[in-house]
C-alpha positions in Angstrom: 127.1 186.0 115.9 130.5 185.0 117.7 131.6 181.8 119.2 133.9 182.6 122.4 137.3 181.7 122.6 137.7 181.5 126.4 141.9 181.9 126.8 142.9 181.4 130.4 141.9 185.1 132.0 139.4 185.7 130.1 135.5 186.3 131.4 134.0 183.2 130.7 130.8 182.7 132.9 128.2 185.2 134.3 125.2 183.3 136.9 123.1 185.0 138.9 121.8 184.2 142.6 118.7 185.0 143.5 115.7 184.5 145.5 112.5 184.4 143.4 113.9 182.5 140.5 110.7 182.7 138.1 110.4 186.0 138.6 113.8 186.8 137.4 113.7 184.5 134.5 110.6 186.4 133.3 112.7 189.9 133.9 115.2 188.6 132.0 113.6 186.8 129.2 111.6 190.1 128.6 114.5 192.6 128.8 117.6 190.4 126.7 115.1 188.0 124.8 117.1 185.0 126.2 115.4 181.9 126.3 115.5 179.2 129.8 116.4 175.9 129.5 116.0 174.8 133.6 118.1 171.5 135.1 117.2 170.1 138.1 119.2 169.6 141.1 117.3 167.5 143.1 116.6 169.3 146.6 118.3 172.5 145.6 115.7 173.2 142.5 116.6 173.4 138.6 119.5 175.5 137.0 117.9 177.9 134.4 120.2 178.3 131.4 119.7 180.9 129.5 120.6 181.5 126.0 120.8 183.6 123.4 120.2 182.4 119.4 120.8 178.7 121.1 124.0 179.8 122.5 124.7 179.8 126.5 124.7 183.4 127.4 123.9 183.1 131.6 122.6 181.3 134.8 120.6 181.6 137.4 119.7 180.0 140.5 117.4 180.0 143.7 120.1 181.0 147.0 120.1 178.1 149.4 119.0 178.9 152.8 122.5 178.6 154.2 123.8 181.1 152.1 120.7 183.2 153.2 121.1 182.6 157.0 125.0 183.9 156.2 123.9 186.8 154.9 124.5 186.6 151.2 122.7 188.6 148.8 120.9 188.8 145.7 124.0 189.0 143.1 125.2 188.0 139.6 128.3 186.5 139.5 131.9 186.7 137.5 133.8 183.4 136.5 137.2 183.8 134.8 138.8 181.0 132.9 142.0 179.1 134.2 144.0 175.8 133.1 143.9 174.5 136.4 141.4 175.7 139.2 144.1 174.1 142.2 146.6 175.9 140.9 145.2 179.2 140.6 143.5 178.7 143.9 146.8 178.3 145.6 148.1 181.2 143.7 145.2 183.5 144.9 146.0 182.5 148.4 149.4 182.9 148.0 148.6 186.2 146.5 146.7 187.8 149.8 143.0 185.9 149.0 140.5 184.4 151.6 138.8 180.7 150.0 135.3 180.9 149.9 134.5 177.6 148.3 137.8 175.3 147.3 138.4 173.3 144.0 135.3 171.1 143.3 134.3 169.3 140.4 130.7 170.2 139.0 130.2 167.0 136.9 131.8 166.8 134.0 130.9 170.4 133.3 134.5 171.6 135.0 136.0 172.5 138.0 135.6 175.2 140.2 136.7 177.6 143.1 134.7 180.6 144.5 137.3 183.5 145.7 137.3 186.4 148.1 140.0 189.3 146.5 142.0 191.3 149.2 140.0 194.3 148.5 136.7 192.0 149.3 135.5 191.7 146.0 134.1 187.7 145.2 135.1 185.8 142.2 135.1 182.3 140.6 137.3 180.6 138.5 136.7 177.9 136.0 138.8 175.0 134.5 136.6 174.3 131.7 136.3 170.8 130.9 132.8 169.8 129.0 131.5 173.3 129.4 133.2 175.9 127.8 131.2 178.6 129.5 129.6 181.9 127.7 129.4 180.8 123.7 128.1 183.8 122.7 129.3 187.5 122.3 128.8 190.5 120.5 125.1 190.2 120.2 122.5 192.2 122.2 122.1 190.8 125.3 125.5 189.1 125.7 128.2 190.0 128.3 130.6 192.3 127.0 132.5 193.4 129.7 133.2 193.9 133.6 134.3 196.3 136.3 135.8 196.1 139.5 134.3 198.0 141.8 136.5 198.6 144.6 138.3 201.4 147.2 141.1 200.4 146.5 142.3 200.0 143.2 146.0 199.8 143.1 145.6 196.7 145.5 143.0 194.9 143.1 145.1 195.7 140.2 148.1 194.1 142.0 146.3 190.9 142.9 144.3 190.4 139.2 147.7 190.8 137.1 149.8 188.9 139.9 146.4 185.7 139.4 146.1 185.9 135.8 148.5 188.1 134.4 146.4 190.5 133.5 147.9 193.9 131.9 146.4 196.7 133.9 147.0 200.5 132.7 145.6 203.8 132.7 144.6 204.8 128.9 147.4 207.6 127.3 146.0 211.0 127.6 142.9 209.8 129.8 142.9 212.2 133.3 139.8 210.1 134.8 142.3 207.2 136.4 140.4 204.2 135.3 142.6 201.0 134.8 142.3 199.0 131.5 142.2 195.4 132.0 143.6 193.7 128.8 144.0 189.9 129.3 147.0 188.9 125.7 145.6 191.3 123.2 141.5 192.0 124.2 140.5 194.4 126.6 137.9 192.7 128.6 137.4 195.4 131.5 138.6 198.1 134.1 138.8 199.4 137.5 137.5 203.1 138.2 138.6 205.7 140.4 137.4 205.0 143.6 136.2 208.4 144.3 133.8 207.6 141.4 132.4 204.9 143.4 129.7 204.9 146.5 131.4 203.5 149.7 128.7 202.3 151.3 128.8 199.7 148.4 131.4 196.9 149.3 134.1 195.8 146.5 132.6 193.9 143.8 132.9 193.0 140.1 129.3 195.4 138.0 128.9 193.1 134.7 128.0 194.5 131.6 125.3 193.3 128.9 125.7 194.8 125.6 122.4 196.5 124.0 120.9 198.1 121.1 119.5 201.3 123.2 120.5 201.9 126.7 118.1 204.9 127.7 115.3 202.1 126.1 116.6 199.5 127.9 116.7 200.8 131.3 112.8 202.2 130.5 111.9 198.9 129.5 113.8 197.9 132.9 111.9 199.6 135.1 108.5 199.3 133.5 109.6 194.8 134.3 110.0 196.1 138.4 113.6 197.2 138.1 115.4 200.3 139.6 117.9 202.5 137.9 120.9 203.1 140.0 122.7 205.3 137.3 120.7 206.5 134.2 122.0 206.8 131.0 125.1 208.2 130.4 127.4 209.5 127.6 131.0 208.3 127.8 132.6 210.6 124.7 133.9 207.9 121.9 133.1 204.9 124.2 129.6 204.6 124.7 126.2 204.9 126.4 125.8 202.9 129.8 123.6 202.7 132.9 123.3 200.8 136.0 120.5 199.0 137.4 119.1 196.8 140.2 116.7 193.8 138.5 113.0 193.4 140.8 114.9 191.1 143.5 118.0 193.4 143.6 120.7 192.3 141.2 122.8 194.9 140.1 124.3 194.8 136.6 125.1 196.8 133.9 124.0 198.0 130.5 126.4 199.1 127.3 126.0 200.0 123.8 129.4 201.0 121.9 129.8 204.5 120.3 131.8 202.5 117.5 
């Protein structure tokens, strides 16, 4: 089992918002075998942590009814580290990005800024201070990578590399068009075609939880109240993956490695 090293750019935070918080924590307890540790926040409920061999793998919470009445869904989340959450929310701003939430402190636990991409995909980032975010990978049931989804690619790849300094190609040889995210020297994600993508879905960021069996997984899934969006498929020499909605809606991803 890993520890994460969370470099600035890096994916270091996944937290889902939902609306039938126990619900969820049972889907997901059963699917991943996490474990929920919940902290409460007063009026707005309890923050269930989950975890994975005692490491922090996730979060969820209950959406407020503000962010109900505005319209926001079911979703999980993507936080990427930075060494100063100002900074990089001027940057983004700078760099063609709508401010959903500015720079706030969340204890002692960091600081924070929620972000709206050009393309309209939503982000956070996270200047760790106490909490170092995800501290576990490589195990079933951790986060191992991310996509984003979006019609317009060559604008999100512009923004991401301009933010964080990402390195953003197409693989040699590879005639598909998907974009490699590498952030220093790990490839952490990409950004398909966006012909390979349904446009009545708006730009967002799919994440990815590594498992032992994907075509199990996905049954298991849907026998918890899931629905499979995309079932099992082959990538030759990457992997198996599928996509799925969890019982209140969530969409993520599941990945085992052909290596």
């Amino acid at each position: 089992m890993a520890n994460v090293d969370k470099p600035a750019g890096s994916f270091c935070w996944v937290e889902l918002a939902t609306t039938d918080q126990s619900a969820a924590k049972a889907f997901y307890t059963s699917l991943f075998g996490w474990t929920v540790t919940d902290y409460p926040m007063g009026a707005s409920g309890a923050y269930s942590m989950f975890r994975l061999h005692e490491r922090d793998a996730a979060a969820g919470y209950t959406l407020g009814k503000d962010q109900l009445a505005r319209g926001t869904p079911v979703h999980w989340s993507l936080y990427i580290a930075v060494d100063n959450a100002d900074e990089a929310t001027k940057k983004a701003t700078q760099a063609g990005a709508t401010i959903i939430m500015p720079p706030s402190d969340v204890m002692n636990a960091g600081r924070m800024a929620v972000i709206h991409d050009p393309t309209g995909a939503v982000f956070s980032v996270w200047e760790a201070k106490d909490n170092q975010g995800i501290g576990v990978s490589g195990e079933n049931g951790s986060l191992c990578w991310a996509d984003l989804s979006t019609g317009d690619p060559a604008s999100g790849a512009k923004f991401y590399s301009t933010l964080f300094g990402w390195e953003i190609t197409r693989a040699p040889n590879d005639p598909s068009g998907y974009l490699h995210i590498k952030n220093g020297e790990h490839f952490i994600g990409g950004i398909p075609p966006a012909e390979h993508r349904d446009p009545q879905w708006g730009s967002h960021w799919l994440i990815y939880f590594l498992v032992a069996d994907v075509a199990a997984t996905a049954a298991k899934a849907a026998q918890l109240g899931a629905r499979t969006l995309m079932p099992a498929q082959d990538m030759a020499g990457v992997g198996t993956w599928a996509i799925l909605a969890d019982p209140q809606g969530a969409v993520f991803a599941i990945f085992k490695s052909a290596r």
